[in-house]
N, C-alpha and C positions, 0 to 999 in steps of 0.2 A: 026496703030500707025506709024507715021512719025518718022525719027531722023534730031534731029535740026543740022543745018550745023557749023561748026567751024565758031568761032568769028573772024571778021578781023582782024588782028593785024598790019596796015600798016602802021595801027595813031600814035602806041604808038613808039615813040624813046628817047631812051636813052639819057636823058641830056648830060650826058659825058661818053667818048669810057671808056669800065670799065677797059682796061688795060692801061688807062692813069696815074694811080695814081703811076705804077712803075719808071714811068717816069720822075715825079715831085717828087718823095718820098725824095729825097734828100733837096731839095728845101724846104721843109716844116718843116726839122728838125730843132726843134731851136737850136741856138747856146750856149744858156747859160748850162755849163755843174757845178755837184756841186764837191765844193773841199772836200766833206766827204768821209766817207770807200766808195770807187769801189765796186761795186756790184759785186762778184764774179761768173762769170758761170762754172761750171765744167761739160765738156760734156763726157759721159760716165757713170758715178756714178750715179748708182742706188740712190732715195731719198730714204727715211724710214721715217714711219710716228709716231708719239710723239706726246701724249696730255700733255697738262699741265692745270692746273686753275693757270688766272694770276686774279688780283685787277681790278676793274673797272675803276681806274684810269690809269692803265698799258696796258687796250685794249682800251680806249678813245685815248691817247698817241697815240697808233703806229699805230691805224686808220687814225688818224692824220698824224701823219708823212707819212704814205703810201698816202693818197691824196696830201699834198703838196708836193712830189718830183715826182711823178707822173705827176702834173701840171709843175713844175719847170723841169723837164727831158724829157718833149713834150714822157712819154713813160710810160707804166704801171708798175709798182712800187707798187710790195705784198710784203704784212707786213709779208709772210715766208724770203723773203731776207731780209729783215733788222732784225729780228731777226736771222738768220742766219751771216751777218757779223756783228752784237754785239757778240753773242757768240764768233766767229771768233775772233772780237778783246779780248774778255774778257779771254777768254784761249788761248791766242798766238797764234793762228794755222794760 
C-alpha cells in the first residue's frame, strides 16, 4: 500500500490578498447614516436574556425593520437592538 503525494497547490491563488479588505474597509462604508434612536453600545454590561410572546404582526414589524436598516446602515442591525432602544425610548433611560 502506497500513500498518495500531497496535491499541488501552486495553481490555486487567492483572487484578492485576504488582508486587503482592512484596507478599503473604510471605503466601502456607505455614507447614508439614519436620523433615528442611535443604537446604543454599552461595553461592559453583561446582557440578560428575556422571552416574551409578541403578535405576528409585531415580529413581521421588527424583522422588517431590522432588514431595512441593516441594508440602509451598510451594517447588521438585530431586532435585539431595536428593541432595546424602543424600550430605551419608551422608559426614558
Amino acid at each position: 500500500m502506497s500513500m498518495r503525494k500531497k496535491p499541488d497547490t501552486r495553481a490555486f491563488v487567492a483572487p484578492k490578498d485576504p488582508s486587503a479588505f482592512l484596507d478599503g474597509a473604510a471605503e466601502q462604508v456607505p455614507s447614508r447614516v439614519m436620523a433615528a434612536a442611535p443604537s446604543v453600545v454599552r461595553t461592559g454590561q453583561p446582557k440578560l436574556t428575556k422571552i416574551f410572546n409578541l403578535s405576528p404582526d409585531l415580529v413581521q414589524a421588527l424583522k422588517r425593520e431590522a432588514f431595512e436598516r441593516s441594508t440602509q446602515e451598510g451594517r447588521r442591525v438585530t431586532e435585539t437592538e431595536l428593541v432595546d432602544a424602543a424600550l430605551r425610548h419608551y422608559l426614558h433611560i
